[in-house]
N, CA, C and O atoms as a Tinker XYZ file with bonds, in Angstrom:
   184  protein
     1  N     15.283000    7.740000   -1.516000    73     2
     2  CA    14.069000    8.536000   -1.459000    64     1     3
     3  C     14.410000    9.927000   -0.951000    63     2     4     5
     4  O     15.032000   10.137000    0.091000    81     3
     5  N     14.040000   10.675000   -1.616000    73     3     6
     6  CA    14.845000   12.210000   -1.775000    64     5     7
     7  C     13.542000   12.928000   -1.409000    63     6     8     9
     8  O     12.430000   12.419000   -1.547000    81     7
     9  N     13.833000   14.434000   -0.823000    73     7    10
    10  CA    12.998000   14.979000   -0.858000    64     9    11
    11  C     11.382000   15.328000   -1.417000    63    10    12    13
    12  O     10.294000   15.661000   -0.946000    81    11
    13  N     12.150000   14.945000   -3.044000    73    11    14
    14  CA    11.234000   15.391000   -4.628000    64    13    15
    15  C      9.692000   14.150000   -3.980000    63    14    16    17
    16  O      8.481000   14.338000   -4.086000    81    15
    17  N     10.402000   13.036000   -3.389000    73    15    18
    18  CA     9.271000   12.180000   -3.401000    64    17    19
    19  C      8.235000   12.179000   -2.440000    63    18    20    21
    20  O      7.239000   11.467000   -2.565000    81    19
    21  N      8.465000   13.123000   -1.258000    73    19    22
    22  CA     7.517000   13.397000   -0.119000    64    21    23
    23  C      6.706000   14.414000   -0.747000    63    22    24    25
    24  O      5.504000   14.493000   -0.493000    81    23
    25  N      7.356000   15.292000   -1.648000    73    23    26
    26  CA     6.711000   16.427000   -1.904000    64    25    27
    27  C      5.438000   16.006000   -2.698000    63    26    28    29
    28  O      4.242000   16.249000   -2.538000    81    27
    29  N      6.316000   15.107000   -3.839000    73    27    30
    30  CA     4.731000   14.224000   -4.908000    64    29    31
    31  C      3.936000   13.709000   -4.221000    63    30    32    33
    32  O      2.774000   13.754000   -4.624000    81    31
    33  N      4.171000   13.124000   -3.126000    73    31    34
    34  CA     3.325000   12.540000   -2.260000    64    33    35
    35  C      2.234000   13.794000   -1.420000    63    34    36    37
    36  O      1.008000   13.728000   -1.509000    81    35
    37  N      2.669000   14.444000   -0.950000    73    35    38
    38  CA     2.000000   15.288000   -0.304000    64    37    39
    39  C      1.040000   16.288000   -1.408000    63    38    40    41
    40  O     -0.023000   16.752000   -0.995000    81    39
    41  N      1.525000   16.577000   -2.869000    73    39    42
    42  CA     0.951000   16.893000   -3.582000    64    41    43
    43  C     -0.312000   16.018000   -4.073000    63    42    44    45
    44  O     -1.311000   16.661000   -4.396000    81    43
    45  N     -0.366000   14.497000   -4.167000    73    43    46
    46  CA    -1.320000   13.479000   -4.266000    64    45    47
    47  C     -2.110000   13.645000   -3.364000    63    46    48    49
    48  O     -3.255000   13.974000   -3.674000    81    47
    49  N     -1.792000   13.489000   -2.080000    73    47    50
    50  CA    -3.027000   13.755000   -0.907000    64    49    51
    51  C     -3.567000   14.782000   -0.728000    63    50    52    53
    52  O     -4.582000   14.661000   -0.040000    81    51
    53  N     -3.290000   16.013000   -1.121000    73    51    54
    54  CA    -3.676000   17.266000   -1.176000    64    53    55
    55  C     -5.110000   17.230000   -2.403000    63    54    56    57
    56  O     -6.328000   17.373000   -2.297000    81    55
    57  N     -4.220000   16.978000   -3.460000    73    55    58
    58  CA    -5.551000   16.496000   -4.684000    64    57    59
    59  C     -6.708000   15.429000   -4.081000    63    58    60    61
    60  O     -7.895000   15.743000   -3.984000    81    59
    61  N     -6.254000   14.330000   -3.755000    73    59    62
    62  CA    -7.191000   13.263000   -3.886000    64    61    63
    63  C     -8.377000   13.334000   -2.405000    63    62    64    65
    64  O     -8.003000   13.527000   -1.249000    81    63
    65  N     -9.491000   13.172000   -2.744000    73    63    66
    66  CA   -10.736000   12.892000   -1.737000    64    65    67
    67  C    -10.054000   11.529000   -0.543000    63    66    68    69
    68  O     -9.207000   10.637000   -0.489000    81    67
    69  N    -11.229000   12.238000    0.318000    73    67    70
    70  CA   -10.837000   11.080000    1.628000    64    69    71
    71  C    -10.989000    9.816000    1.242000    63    70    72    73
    72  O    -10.207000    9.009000    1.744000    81    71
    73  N    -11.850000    9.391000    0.421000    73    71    74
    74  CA   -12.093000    8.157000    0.272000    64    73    75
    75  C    -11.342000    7.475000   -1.423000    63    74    76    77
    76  O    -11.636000    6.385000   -1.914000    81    75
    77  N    -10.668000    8.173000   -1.828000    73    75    78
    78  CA    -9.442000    7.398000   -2.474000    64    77    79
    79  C     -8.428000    7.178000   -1.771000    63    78    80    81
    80  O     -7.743000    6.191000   -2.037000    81    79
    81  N     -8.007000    8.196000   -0.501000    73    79    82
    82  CA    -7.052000    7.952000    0.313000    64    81    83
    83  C     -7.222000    6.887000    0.915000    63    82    84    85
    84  O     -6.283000    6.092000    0.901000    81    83
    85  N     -8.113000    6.629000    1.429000    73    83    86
    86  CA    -8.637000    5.405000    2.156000    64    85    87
    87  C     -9.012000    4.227000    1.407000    63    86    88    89
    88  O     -9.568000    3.326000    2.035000    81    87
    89  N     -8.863000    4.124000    0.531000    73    87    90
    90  CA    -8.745000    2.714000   -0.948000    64    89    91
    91  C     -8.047000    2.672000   -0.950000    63    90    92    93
    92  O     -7.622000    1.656000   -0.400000    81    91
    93  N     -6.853000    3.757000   -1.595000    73    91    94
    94  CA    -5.405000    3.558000   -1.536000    64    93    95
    95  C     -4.759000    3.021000   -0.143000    63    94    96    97
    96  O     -3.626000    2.551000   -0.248000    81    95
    97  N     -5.304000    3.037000    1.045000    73    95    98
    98  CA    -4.609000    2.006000    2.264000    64    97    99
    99  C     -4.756000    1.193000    2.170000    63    98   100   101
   100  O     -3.735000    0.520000    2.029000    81    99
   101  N     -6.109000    0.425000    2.147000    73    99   102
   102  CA    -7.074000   -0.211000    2.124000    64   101   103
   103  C     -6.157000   -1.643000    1.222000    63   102   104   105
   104  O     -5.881000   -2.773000    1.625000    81   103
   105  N     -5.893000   -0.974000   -0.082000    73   103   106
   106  CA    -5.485000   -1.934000   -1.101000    64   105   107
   107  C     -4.058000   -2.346000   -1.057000    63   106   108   109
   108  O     -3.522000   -3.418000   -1.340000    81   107
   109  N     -3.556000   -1.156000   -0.605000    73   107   110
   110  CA    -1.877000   -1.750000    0.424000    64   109   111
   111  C     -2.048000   -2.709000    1.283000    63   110   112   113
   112  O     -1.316000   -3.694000    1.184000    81   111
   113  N     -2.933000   -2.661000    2.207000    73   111   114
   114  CA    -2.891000   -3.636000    3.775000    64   113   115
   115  C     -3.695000   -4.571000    2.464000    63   114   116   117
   116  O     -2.816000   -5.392000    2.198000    81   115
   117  N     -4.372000   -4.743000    1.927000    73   115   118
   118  CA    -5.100000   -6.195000    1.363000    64   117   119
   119  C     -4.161000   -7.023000    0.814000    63   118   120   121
   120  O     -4.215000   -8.234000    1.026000    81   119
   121  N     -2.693000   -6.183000   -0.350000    73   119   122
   122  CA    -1.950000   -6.917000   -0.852000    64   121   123
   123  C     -0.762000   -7.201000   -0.029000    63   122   124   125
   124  O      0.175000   -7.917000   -0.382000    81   123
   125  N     -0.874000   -6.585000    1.096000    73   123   126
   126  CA     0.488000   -6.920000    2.181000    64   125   127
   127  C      0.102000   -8.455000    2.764000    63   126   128   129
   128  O      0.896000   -9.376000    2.961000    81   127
   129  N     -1.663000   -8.452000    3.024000    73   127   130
   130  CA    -1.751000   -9.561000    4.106000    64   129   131
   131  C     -1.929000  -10.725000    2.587000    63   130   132   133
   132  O     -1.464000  -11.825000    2.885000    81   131
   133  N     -2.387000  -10.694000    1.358000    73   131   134
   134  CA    -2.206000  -11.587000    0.575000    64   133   135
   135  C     -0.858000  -12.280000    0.160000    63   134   136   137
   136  O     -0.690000  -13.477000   -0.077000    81   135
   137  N      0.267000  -11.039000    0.116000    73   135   138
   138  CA     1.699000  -11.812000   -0.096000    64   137   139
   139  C      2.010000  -12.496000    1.485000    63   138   140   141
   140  O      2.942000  -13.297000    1.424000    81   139
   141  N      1.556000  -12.378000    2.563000    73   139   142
   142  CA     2.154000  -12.780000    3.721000    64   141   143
   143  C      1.079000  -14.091000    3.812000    63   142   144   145
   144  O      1.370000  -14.687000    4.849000    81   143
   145  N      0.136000  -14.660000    3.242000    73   143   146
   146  CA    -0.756000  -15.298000    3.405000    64   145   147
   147  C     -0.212000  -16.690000    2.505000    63   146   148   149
   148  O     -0.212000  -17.863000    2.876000    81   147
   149  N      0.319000  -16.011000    0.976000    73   147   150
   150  CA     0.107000  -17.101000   -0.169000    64   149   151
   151  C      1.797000  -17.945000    0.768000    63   150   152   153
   152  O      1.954000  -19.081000    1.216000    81   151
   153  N      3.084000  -16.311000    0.705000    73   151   154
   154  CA     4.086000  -16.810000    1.257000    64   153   155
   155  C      4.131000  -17.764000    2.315000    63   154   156   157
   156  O      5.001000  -18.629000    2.212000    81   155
   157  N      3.502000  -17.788000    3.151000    73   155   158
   158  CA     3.203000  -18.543000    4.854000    64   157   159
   159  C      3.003000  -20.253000    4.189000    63   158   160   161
   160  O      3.512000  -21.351000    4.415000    81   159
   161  N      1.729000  -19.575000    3.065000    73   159   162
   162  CA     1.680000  -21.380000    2.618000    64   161   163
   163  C      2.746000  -21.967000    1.825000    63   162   164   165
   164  O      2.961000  -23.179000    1.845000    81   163
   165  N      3.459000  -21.099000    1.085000    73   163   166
   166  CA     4.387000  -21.856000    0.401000    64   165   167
   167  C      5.307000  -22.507000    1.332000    63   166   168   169
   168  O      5.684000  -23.674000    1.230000    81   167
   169  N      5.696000  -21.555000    2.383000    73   167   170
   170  CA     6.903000  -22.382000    3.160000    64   169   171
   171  C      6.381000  -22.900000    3.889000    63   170   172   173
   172  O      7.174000  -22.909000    4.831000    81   171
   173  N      5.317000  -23.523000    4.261000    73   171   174
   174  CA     4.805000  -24.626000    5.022000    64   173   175
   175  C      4.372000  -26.016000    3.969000    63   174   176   177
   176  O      4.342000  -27.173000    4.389000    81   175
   177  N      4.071000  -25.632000    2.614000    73   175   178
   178  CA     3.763000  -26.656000    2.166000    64   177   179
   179  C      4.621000  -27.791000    1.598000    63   178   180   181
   180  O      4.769000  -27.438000    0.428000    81   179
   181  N      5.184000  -28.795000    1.732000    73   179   182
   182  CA     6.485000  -29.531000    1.245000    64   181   183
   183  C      6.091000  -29.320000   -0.303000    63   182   184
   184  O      6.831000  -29.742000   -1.191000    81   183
């Protein structure tokens, strides 16, 4: 991850409204706690 990619990034948040920014977290933390949720059951379930 090189420079070029903070910059696109900072160019995205610059464009986008508060409240896509805040979906766009929103939908990170939802699919973080879903893979840590389905994963948890797989390795508990025989």
């Amino acid at each position: 991850m090189g420079l070029g990619l903070g910059n696109k990034l900072q160019h995205w948040l610059d464009g986008q409204g508060l409240g896509t920014i805040i979906a766009a977290v929103l939908a990170v933390i939802v699919t973080l706690s879903l893979i840590l949720v389905v994963g948890g059951y797989w390795l508990v379930t025989p």
